[in-house]
Residue frames as qw, qx, qy, qz and C-alpha x, y, z in Angstrom:
[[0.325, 0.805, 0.426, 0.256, 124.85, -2.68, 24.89],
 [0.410, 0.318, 0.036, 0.854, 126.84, 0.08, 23.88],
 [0.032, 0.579, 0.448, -0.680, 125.92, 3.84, 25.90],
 [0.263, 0.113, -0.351, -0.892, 125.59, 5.34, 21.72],
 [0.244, -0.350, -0.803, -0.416, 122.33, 2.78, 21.43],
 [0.118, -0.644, -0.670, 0.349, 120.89, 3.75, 24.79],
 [0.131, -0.488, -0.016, 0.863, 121.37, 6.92, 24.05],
 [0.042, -0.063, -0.903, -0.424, 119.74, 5.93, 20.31],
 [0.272, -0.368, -0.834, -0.307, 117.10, 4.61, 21.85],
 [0.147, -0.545, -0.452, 0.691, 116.15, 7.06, 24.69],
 [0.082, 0.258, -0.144, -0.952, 116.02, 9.49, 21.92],
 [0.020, 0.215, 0.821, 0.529, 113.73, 8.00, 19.41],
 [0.477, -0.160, -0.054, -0.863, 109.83, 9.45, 19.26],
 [0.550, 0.176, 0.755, -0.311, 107.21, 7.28, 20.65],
 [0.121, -0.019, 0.881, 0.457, 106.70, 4.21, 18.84],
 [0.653, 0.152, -0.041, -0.741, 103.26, 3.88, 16.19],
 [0.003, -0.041, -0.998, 0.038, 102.38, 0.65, 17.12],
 [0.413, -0.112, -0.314, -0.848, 98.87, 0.11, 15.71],
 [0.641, -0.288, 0.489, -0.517, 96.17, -1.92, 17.51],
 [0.864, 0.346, -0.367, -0.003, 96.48, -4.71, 14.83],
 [0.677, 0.401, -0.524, 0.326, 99.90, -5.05, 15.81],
 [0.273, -0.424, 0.627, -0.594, 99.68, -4.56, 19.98],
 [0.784, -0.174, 0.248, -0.542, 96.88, -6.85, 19.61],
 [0.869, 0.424, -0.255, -0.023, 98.87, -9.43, 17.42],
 [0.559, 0.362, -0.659, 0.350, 101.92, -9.34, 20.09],
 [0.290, -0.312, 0.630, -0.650, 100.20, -9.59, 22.87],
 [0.869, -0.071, 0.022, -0.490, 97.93, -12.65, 21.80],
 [0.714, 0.156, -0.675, 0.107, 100.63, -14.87, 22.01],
 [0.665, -0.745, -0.051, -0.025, 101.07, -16.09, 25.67],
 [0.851, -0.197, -0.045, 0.485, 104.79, -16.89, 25.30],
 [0.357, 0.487, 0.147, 0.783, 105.27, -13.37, 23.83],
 [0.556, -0.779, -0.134, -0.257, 103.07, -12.03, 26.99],
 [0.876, -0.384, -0.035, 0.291, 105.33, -14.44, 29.35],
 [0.575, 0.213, 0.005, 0.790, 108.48, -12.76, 27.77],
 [0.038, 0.651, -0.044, 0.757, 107.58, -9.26, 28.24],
 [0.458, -0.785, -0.005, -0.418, 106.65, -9.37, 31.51],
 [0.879, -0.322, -0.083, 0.342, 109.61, -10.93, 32.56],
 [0.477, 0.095, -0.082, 0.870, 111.78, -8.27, 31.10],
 [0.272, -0.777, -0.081, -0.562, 109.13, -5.42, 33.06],
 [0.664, -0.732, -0.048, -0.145, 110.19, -7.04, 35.95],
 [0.825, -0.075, 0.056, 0.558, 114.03, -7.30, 35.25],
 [0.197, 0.913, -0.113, -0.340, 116.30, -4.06, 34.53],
 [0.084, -0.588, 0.596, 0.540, 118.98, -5.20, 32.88],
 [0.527, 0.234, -0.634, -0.515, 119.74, -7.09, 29.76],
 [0.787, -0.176, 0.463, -0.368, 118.50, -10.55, 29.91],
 [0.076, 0.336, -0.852, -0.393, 119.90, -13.37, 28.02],
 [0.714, -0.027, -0.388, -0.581, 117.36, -15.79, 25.72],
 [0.615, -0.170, -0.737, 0.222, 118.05, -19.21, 28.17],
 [0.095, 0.350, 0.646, -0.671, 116.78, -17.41, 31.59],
 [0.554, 0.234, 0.137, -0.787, 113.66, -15.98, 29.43],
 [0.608, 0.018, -0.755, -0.243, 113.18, -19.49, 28.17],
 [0.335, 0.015, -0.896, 0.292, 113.90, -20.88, 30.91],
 [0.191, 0.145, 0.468, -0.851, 110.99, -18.45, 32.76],
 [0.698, 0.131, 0.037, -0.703, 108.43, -18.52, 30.51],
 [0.694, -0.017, -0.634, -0.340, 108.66, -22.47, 30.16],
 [0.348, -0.275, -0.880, 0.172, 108.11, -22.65, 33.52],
 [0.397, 0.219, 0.211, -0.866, 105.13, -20.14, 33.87],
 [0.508, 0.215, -0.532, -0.643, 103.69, -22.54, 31.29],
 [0.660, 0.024, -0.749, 0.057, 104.56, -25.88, 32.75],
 [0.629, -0.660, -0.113, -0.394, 103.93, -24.91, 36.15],
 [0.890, -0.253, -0.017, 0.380, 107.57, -26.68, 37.41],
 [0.294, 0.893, -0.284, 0.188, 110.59, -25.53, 38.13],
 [0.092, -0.472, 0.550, 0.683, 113.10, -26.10, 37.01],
 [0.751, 0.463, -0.004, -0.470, 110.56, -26.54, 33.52],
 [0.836, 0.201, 0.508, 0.043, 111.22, -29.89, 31.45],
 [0.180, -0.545, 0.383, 0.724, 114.04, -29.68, 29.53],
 [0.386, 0.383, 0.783, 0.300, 112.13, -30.71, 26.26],
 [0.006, 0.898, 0.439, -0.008, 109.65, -27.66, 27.17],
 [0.348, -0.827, 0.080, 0.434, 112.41, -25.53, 27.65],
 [0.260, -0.311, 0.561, 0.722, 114.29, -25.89, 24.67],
 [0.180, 0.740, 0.458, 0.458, 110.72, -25.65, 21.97],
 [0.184, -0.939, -0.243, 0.161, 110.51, -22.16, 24.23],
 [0.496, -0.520, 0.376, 0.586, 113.83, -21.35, 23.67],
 [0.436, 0.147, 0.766, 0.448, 113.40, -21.76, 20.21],
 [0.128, 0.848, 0.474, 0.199, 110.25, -20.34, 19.29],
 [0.138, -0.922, -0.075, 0.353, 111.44, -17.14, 21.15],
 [0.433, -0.327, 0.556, 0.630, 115.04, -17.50, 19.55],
 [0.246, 0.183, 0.727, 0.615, 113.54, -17.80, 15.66],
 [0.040, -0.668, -0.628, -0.396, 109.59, -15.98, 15.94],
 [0.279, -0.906, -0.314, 0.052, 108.58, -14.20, 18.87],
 [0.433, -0.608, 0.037, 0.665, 112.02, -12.17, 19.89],
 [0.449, -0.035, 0.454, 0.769, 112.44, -11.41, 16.40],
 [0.036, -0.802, -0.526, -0.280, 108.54, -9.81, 16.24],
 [0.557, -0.668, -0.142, 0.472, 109.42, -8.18, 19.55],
 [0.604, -0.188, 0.246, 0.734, 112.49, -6.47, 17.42],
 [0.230, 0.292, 0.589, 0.717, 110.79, -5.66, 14.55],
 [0.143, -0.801, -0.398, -0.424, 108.10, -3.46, 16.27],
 [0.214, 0.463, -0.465, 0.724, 110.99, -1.69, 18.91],
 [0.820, -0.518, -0.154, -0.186, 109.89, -3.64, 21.75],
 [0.672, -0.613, 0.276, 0.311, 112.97, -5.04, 22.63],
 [0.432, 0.809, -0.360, -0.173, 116.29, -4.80, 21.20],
 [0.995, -0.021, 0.093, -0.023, 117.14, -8.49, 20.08],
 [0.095, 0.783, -0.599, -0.141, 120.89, -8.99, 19.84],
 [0.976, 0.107, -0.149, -0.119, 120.58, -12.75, 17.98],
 [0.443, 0.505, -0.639, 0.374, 125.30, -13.24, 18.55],
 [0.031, 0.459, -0.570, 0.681, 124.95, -12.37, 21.59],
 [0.373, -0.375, -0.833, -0.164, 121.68, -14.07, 22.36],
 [0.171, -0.396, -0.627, 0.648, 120.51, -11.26, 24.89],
 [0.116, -0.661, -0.669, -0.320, 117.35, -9.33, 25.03],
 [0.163, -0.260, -0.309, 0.900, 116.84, -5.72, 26.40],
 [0.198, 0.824, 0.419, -0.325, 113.35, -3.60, 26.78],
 [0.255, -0.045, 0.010, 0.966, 113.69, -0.30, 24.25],
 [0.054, -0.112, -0.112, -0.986, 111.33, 2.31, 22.72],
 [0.541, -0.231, -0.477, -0.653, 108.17, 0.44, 22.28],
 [0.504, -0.159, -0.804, 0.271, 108.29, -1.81, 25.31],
 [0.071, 0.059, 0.271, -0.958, 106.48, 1.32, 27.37],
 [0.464, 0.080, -0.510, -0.720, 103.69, 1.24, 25.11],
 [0.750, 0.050, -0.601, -0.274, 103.16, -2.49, 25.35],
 [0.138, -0.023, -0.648, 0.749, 104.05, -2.29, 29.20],
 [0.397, -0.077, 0.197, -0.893, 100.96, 0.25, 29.70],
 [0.639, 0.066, -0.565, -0.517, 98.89, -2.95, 28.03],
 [0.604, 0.081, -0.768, 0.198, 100.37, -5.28, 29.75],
 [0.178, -0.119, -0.603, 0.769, 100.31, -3.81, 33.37],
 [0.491, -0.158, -0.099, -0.851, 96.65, -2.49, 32.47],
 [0.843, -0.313, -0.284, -0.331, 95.37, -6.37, 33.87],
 [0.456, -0.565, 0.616, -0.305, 96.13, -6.97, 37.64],
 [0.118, 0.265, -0.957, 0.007, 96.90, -10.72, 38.03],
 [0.345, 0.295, 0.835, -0.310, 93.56, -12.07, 39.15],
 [0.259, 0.492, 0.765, 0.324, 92.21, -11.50, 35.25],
 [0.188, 0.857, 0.476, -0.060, 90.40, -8.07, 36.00],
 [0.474, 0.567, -0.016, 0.673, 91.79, -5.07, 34.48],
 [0.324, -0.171, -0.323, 0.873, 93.85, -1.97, 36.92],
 [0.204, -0.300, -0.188, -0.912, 90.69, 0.21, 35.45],
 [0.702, -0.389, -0.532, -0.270, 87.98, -2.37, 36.66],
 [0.654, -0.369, -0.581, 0.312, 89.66, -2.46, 39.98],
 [0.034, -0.061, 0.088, -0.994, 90.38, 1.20, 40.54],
 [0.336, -0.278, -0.491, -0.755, 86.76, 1.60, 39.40],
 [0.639, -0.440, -0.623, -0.102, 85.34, -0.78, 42.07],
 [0.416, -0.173, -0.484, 0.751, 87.71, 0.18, 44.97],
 [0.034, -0.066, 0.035, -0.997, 86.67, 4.15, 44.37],
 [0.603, -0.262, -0.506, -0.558, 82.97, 3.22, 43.81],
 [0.644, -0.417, -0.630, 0.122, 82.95, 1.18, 47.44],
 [0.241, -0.214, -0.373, 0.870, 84.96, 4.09, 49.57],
 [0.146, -0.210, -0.117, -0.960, 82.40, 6.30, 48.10],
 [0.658, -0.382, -0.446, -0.472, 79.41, 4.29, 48.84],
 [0.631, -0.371, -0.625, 0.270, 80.90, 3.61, 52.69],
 [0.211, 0.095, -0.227, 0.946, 82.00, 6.88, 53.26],
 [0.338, -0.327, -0.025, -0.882, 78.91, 8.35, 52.53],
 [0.667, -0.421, -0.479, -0.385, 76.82, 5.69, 54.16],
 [0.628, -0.360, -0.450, 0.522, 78.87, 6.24, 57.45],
 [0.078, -0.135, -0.340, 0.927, 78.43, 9.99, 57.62],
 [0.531, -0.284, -0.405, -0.688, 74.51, 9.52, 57.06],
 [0.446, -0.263, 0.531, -0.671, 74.61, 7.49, 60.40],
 [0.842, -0.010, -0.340, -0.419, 73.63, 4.02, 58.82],
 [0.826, -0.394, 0.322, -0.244, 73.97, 1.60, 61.24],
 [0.902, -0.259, 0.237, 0.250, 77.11, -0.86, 61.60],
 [0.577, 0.535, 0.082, 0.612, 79.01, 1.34, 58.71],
 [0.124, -0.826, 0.013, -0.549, 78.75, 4.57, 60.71],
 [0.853, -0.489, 0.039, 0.180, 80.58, 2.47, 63.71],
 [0.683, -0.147, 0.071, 0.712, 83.69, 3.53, 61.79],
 [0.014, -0.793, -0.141, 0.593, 84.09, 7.15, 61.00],
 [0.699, 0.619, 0.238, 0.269, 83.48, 8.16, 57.08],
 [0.205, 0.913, -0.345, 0.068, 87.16, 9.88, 57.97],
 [0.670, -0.300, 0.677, -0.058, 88.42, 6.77, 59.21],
 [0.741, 0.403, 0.521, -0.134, 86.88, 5.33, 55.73],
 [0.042, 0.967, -0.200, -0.155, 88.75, 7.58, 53.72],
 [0.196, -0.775, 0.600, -0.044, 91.75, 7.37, 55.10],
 [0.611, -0.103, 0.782, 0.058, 91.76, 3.61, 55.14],
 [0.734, 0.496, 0.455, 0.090, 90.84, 3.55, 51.45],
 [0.275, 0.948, -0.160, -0.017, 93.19, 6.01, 50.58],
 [0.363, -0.526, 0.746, 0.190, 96.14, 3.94, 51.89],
 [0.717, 0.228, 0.649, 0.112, 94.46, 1.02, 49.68],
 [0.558, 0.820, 0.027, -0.129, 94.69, 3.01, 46.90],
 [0.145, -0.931, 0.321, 0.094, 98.26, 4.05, 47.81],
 [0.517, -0.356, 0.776, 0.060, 99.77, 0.55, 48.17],
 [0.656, 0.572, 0.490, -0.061, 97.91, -0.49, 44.89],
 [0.582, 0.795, -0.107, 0.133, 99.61, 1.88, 42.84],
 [0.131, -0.795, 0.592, 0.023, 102.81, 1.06, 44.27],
 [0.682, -0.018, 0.704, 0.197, 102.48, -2.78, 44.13],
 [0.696, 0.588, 0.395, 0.116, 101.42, -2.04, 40.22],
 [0.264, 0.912, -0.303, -0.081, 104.13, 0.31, 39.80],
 [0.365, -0.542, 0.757, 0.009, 106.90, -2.33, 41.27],
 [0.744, 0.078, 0.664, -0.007, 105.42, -5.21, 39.27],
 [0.795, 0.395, 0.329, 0.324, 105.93, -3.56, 36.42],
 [0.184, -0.881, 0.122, 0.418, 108.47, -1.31, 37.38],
 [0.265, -0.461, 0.464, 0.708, 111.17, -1.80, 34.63],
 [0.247, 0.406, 0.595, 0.648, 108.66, -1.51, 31.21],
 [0.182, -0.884, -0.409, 0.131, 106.95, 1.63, 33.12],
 [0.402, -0.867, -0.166, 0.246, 109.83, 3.06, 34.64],
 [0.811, -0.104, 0.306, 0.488, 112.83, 2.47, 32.80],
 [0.485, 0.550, 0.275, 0.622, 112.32, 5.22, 30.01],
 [0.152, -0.928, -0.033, -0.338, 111.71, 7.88, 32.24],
 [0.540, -0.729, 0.343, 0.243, 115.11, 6.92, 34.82],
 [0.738, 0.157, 0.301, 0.583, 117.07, 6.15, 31.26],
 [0.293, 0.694, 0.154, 0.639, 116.29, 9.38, 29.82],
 [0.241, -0.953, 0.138, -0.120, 116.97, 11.61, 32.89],
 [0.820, -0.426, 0.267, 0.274, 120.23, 9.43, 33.37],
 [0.735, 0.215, 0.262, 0.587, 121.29, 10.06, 30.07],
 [0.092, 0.974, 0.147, 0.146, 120.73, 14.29, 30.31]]
């Protein structure tokens, strides 16, 4: 990709992607599977390794059945990459057959990276975590018995690292549809 498109596409305004349409490309799974392979990739990506990934996140094998791999290939090649395009998610170069995050792919990142892998959403877990340090802390500087064995600055502290390492694993996992616009655009100043 050329440095005038990044440069193109760094500029552009955040995208108006209505909830219709976030909710309409994220209910596919293979359109899921695709994006979050390129959050976790930085560069381009070509359409046979994101085939080749999300038919075997599907199929559960790897290397993924070449049958299963080429419909996936397909579909993405003819429906889903070309949605993807059409709502500046990614920027679909069909010659070339390769696939790069752009404007909107933030957006639909925040969505995406809003549910942790075990189903519950980053809010729901925040929520709980904070909600338990609070309820040990205090019940260890009130002196309740077997909680108050660790110090409710001990408690803290140890739930403050958990926080810490949380928002770093969830920043790294979905470090290139998070991070990317903010180290493109300071790269390109």
């Amino acid at each position: 990709m050329s440095t005038n498109t990044e440069s193109r596409l760094s500029l552009r305004s955040r995208p108006t992607l209505s909830d219709d349409d976030l909710h309409h490309i994220l209910r596919n799974p293979r359109r899921r599977a695709a994006l979050h392979h390129l959050g976790t990739s930085w560069g381009p990506t070509t359409v046979r390794t994101l085939s080749e990934v999300v038919a075997a996140r599907e199929t559960g094998e790897t290397p993924p059945p070449r049958d299963v791999r080429e419909a996936v290939y397909i579909s993405l090649h003819q429906t889903h990459l070309p949605t993807l395009a059409e709502h500046d998610i990614v920027e679909y170069d069909r010659d070339r057959k390769e696939v790069v995050p752009c404007s909107g792919a933030p957006h639909v990142g925040r969505h995406l990276a809003a549910i942790s892998g075990t189903g519950v959403t980053w809010e729901e877990y925040y929520r709980l975590l904070g909600t338990l340090a609070l309820v040990l802390v205090t019940l260890s500087a009130g002196g309740f018995p077997v909680v108050s064995a660790v110090s409710a600055l001990a408690w803290a502290s140890g739930f403050l690292v958990l926080f810490a390492l949380s928002t770093i694993y969830q920043l790294l996992h979905y470090r290139g549809l998070l991070l990317r616009p903010l180290l493109g655009s300071s790269a390109d100043s």
